[in-house]
C-alpha positions in Angstrom: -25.6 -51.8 2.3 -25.0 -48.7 0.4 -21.2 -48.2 -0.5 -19.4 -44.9 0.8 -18.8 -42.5 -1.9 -15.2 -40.4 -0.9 -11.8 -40.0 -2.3 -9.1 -43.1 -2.0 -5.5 -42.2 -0.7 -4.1 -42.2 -4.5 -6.6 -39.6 -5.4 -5.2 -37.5 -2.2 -1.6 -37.8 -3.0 -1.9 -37.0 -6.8 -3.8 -33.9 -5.7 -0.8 -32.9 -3.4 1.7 -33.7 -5.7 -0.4 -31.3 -8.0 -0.5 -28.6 -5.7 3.2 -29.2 -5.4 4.3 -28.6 -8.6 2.2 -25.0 -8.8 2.9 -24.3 -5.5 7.2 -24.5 -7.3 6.5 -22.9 -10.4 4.2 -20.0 -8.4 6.5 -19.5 -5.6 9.8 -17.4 -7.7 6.9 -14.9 -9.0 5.6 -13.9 -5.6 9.6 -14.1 -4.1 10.3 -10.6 -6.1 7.4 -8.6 -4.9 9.1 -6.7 -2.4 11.5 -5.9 -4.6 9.2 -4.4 -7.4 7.4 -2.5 -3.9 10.3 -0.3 -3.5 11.1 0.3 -6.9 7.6 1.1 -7.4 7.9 3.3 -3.9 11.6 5.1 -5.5 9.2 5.8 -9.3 6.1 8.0 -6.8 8.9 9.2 -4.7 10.4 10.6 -7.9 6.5 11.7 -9.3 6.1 13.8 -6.1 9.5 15.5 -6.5 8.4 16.3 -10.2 5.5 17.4 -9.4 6.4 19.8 -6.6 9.4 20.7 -8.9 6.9 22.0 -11.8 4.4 23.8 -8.6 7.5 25.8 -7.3 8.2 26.9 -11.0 4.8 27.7 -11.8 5.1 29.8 -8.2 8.3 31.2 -9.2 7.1 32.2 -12.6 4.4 34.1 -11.7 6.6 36.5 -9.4 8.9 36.7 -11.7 12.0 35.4 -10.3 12.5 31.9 -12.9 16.0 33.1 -13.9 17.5 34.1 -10.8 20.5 31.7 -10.2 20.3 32.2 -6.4 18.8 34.0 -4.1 15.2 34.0 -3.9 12.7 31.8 -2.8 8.9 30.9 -3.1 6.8 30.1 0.2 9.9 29.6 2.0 11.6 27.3 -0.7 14.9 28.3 -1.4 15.3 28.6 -5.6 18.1 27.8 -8.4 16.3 29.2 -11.5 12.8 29.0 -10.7 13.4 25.2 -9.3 13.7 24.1 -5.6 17.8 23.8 -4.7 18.9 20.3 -4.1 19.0 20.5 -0.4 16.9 18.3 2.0 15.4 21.5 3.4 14.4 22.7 0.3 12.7 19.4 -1.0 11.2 18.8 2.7 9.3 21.7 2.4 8.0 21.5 -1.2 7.1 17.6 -0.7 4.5 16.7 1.6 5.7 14.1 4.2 9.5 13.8 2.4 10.7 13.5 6.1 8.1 10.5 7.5 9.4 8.0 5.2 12.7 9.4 3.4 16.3 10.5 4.0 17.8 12.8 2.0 21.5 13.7 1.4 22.9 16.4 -0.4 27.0 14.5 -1.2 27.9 17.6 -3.8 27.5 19.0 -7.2 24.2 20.6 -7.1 21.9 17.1 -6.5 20.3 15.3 -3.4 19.8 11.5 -2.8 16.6 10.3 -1.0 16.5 6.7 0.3 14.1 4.8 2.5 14.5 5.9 6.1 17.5 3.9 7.6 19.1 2.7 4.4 22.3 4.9 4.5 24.5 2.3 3.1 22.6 2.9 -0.5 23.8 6.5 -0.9 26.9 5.2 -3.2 26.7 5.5 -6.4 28.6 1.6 -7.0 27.1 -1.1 -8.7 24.7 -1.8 -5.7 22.2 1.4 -5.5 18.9 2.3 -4.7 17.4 5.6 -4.2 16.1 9.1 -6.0 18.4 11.4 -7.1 17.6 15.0 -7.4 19.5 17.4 -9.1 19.4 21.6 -8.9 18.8 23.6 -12.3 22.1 24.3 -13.8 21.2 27.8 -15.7 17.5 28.8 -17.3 17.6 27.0 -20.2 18.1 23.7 -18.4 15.4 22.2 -15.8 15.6 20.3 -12.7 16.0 16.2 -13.2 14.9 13.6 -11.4 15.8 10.4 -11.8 15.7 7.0 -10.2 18.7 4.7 -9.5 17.1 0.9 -8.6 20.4 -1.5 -9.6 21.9 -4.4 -8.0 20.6 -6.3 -4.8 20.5 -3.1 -2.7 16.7 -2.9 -3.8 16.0 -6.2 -2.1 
């Protein structure tokens, strides 16, 4: 009689415990991904409005209304010194598809928050925040900002 070749139950339960132990030390890297997705999704959020930001300049600067405080505008986009204003009008028509995904909200002071669509409660700026904020040109010699606020669990 030829003897069976195969695995014995041993052999089966060291594998699993194997598996186990990866399976504990892989699972906290792949728990934080949707985390780093929106922060990743806040970073080409803030790219586009760059970007657009710099177009509208370029646009602005070639009709020669950069260093007009107020005022004017550029294929419908309203300006503060050659940049787009810090309204949600303003930065829905210079980004393409700002309204699909984002809300903006101008609070005061010249600057614009954009979250992800029905995430009001990150607007704050306490220690829990999570969105692009967006702020006007203050005089010629200063530019537009953009920056990204991505702190505390809001992010989650």
């Amino acid at each position: 009689m030829k003897r069976q070749g195969g695995f014995t139950l041993i052999e089966l339960v060291v594998v699993i415990v194997i598996l186990g132990i990866l399976a504990v030390t892989a699972a906290p890297k792949f728990m934080n991904l949707q985390n780093d997705a929106r922060k990743a999704s806040l970073e080409g959020l803030k790219g586009s409005i760059q970007g657009a930001a710099g177009i509208v300049y370029g646009k602005a600067a070639i009709e020669g209304v950069e260093s007009v405080s107020s005022g004017k505008s550029v294929n419908g986009i309203p300006l503060a010194f050659g940049y787009p204003t810090a309204t949600s009008a303003a930065l829905g028509a210079a980004v393409n598809g700002l309204d699909t995904d984002w809300t903006c909200d101008a609070p005061a002071g010249g600057a614009i928050k954009c979250t992800f669509k029905g995430k009001t409660s990150y607007f704050d700026d306490s220690s829990d925040a999570c969105y692009v904020k967006y702020t006007q040109a203050k005089s010629v010699s200063e530019a537009a900002t953009t920056v990204v606020v991505a702190k505390g669990n809001s992010c989650k």
